[in-house]
Short mmCIF file of the C-alpha atoms (twelve columns), coordinates in Angstrom:
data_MODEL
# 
_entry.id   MODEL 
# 
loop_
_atom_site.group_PDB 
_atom_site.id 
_atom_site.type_symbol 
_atom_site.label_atom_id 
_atom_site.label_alt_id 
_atom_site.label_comp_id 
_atom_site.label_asym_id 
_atom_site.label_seq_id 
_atom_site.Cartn_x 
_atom_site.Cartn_y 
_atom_site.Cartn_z 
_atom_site.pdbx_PDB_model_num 
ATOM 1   C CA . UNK A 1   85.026 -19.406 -1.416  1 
ATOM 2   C CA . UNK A 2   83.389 -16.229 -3.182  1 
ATOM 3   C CA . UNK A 3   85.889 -14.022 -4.954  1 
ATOM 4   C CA . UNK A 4   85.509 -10.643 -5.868  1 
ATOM 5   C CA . UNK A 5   86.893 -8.928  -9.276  1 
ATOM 6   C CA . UNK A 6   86.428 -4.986  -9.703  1 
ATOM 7   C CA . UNK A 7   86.795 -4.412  -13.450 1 
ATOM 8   C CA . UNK A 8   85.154 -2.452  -16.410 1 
ATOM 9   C CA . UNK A 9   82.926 -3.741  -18.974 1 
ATOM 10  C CA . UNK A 10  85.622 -4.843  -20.998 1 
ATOM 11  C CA . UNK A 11  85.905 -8.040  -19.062 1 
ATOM 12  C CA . UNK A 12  85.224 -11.092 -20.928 1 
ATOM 13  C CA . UNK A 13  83.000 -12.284 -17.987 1 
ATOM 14  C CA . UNK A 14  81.056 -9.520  -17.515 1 
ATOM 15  C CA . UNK A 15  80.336 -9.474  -21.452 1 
ATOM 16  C CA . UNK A 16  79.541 -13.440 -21.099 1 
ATOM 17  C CA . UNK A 17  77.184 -12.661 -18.290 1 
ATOM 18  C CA . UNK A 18  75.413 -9.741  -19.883 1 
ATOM 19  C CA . UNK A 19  74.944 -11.706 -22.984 1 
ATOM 20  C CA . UNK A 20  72.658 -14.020 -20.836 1 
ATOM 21  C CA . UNK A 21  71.017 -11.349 -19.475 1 
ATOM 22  C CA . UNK A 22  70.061 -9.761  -22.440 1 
ATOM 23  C CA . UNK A 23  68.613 -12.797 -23.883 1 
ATOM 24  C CA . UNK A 24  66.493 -13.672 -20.645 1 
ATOM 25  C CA . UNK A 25  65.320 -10.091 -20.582 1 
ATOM 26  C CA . UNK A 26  64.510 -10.148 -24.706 1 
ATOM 27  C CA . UNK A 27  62.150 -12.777 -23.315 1 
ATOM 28  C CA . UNK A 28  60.926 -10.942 -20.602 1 
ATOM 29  C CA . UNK A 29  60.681 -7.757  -21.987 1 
ATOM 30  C CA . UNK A 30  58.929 -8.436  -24.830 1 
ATOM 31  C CA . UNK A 31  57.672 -5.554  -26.803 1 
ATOM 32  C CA . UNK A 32  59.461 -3.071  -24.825 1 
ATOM 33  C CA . UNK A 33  62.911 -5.130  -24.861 1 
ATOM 34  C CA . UNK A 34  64.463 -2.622  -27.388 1 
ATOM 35  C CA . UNK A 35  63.126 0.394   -25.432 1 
ATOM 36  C CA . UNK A 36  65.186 -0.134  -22.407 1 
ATOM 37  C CA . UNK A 37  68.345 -1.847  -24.375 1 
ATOM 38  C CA . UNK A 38  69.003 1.956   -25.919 1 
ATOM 39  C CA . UNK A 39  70.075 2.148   -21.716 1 
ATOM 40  C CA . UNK A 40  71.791 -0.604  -21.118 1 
ATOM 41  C CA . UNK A 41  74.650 -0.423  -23.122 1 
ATOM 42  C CA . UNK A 42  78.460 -0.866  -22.032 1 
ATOM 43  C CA . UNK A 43  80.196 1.940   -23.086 1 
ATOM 44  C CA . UNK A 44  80.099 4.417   -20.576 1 
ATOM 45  C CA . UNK A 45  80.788 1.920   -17.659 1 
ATOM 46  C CA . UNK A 46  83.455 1.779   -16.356 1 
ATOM 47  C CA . UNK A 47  83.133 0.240   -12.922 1 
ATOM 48  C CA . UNK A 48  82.135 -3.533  -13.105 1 
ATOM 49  C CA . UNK A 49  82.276 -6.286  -10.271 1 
ATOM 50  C CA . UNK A 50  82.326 -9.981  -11.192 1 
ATOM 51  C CA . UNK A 51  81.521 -12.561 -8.623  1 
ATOM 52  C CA . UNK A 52  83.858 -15.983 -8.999  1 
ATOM 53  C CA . UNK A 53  83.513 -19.105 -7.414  1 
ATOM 54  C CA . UNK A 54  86.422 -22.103 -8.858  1 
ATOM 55  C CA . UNK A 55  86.440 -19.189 -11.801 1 
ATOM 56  C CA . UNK A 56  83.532 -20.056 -12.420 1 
ATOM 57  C CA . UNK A 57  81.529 -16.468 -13.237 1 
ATOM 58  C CA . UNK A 58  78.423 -16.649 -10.800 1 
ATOM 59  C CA . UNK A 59  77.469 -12.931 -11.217 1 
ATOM 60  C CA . UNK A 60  77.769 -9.194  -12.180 1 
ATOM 61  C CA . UNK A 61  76.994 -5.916  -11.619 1 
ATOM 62  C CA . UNK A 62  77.988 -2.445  -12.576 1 
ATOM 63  C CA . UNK A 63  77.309 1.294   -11.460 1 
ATOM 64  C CA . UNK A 64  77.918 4.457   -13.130 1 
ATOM 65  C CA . UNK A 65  77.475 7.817   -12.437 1 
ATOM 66  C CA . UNK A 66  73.827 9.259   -12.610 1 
ATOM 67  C CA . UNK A 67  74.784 12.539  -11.369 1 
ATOM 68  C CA . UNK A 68  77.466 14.289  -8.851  1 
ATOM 69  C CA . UNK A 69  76.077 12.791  -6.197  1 
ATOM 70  C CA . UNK A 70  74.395 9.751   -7.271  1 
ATOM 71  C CA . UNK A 71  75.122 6.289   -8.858  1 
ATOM 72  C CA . UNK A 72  73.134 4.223   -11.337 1 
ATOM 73  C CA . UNK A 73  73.184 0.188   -10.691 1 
ATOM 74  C CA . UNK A 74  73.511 -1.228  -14.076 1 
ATOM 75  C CA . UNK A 75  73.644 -4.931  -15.348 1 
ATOM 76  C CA . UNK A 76  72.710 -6.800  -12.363 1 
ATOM 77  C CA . UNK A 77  72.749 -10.646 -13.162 1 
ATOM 78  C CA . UNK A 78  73.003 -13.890 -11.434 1 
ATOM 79  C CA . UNK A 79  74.015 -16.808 -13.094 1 
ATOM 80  C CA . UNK A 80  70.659 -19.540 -12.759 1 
ATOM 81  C CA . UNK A 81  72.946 -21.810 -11.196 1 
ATOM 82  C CA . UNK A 82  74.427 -19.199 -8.481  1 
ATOM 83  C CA . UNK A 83  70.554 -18.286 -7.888  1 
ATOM 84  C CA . UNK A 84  69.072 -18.438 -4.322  1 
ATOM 85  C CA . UNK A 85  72.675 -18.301 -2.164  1 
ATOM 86  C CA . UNK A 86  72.949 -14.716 -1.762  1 
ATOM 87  C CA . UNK A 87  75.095 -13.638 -4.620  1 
ATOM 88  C CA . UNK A 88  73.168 -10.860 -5.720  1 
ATOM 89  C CA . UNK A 89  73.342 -9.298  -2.225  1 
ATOM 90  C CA . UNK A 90  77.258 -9.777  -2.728  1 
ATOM 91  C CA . UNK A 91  76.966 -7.932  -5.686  1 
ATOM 92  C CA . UNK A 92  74.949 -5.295  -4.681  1 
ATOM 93  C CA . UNK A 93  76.561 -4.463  -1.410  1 
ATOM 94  C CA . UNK A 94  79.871 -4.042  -2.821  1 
ATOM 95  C CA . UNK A 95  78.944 -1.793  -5.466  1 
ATOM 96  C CA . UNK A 96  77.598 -0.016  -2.995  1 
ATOM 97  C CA . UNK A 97  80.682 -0.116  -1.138  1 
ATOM 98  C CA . UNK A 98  82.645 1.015   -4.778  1 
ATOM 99  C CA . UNK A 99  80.245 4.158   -4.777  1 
ATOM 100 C CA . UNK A 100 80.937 4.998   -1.386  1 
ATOM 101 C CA . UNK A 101 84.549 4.874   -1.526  1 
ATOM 102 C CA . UNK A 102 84.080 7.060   -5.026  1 
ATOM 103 C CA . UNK A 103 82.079 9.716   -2.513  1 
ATOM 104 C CA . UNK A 104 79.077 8.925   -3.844  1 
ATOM 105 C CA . UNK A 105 75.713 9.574   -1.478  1 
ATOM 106 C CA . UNK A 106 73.249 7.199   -3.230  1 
ATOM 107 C CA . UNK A 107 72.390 4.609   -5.597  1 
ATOM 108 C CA . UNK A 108 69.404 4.675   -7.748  1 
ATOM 109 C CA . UNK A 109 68.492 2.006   -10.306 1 
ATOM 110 C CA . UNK A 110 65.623 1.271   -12.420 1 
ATOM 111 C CA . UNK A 111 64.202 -2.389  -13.048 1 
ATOM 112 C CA . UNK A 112 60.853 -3.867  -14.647 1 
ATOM 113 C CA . UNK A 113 57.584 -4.416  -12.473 1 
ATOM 114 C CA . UNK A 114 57.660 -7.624  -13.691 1 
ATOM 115 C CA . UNK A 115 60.833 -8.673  -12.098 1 
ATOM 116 C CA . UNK A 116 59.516 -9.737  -9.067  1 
ATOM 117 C CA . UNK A 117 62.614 -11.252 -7.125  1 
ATOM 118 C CA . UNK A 118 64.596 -8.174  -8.535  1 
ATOM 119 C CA . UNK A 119 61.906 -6.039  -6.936  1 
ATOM 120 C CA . UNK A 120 62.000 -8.134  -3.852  1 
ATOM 121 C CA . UNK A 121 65.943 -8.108  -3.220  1 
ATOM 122 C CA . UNK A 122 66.352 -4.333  -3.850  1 
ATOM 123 C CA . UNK A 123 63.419 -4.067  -0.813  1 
ATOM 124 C CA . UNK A 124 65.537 -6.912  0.796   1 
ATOM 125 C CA . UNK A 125 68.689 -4.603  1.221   1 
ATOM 126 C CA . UNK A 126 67.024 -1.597  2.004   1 
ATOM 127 C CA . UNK A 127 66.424 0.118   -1.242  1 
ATOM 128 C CA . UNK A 128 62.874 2.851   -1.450  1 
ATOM 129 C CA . UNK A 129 60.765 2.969   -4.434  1 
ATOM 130 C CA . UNK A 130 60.794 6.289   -5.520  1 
ATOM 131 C CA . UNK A 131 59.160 7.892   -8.326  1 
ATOM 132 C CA . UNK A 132 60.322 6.854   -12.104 1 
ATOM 133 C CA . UNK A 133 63.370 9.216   -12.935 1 
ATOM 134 C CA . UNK A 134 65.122 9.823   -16.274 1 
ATOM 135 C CA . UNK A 135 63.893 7.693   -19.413 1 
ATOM 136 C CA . UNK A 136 61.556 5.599   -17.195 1 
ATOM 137 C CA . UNK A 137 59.532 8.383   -16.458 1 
ATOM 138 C CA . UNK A 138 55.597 7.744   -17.426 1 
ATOM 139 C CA . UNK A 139 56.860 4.331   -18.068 1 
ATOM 140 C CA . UNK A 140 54.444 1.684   -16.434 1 
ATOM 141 C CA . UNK A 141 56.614 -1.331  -16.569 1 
ATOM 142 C CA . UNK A 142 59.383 0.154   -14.724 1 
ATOM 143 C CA . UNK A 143 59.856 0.358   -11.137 1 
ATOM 144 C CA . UNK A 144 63.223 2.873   -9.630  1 
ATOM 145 C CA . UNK A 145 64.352 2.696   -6.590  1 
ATOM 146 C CA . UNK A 146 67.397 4.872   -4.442  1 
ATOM 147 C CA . UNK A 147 69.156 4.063   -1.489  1 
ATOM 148 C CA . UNK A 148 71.063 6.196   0.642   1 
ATOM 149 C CA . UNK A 149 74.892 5.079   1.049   1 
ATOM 150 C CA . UNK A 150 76.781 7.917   2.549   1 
ATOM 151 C CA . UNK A 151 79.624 5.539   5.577   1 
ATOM 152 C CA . UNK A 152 77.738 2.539   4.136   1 
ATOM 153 C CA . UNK A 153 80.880 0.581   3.836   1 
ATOM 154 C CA . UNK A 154 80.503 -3.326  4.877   1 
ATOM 155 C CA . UNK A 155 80.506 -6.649  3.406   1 
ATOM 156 C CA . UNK A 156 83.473 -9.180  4.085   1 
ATOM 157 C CA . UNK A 157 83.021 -11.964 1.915   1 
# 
């Protein structure tokens, strides 16, 4: 069985998960790795989900506020080993869920062109690219993306 934690980034999970994430996307990334690290760092969020299976961390994810009516998706990570069995979706829907019951109306997130499964499960659960917002604007190796969420609550686990 899939357990859920909500948490902040102070979790020593969610810091063991990001750690791998950085170092995939250092990989991926790159040239432009330390351009988008200046936005991915911990300290402002404060609204984390871990994913557990036997405590075993499969996943995380995090959102924080973009604007008043609008939440970023930050940190996004599966675990290779927790790949392909619909963890990510977990994640995703329930911060989603998290923003909605914080009266949030939408989610917006940025991620690189390159990630193509990324690209493909934000299409997956109904996300719209939209044009590059923020820091990403002009930036060619980014793709953003917004969903609506307003009495989007679902997802039993």
């Amino acid at each position: 069985m899939v357990i859920k934690l909500r948490t902040n980034a102070q979790n020593k999970d969610f810091i063991q998960l990001v750690r791998q994430l950085d170092s995939g996307l250092k990989i991926t990334d790159g040239d432009d790795h330390s351009f988008y690290d200046q936005y991915n760092q911990l300290e402002e969020i404060n609204h984390v989900v871990v994913f557990y299976k036997d405590k075993i961390a499969l996943g995380c994810g995090a959102i924080k506020p973009y604007n008043s009516t609008t939440m970023e998706i930050k940190r996004m990570f599966t675990s290779p080993a927790s790949r392909g069995k619909g963890i990510a979706t977990m994640i995703l829907s329930e911060l989603e869920n998290w923003a909605t019951e914080l009266a949030f109306e939408k989610c917006i997130l940025e991620t690189g062109a390159h990630m193509l499964e990324a690209v493909g499960l934000y299409h997956k659960n109904g996300y719209s690219l939209i044009p590059n917002y923020g820091p990403y604007i002009g930036v060619q190796t980014s793709k953003c993306f917004e969903k609506e969420i307003v009495g989007n609550l679902n997802g039993e686990y």
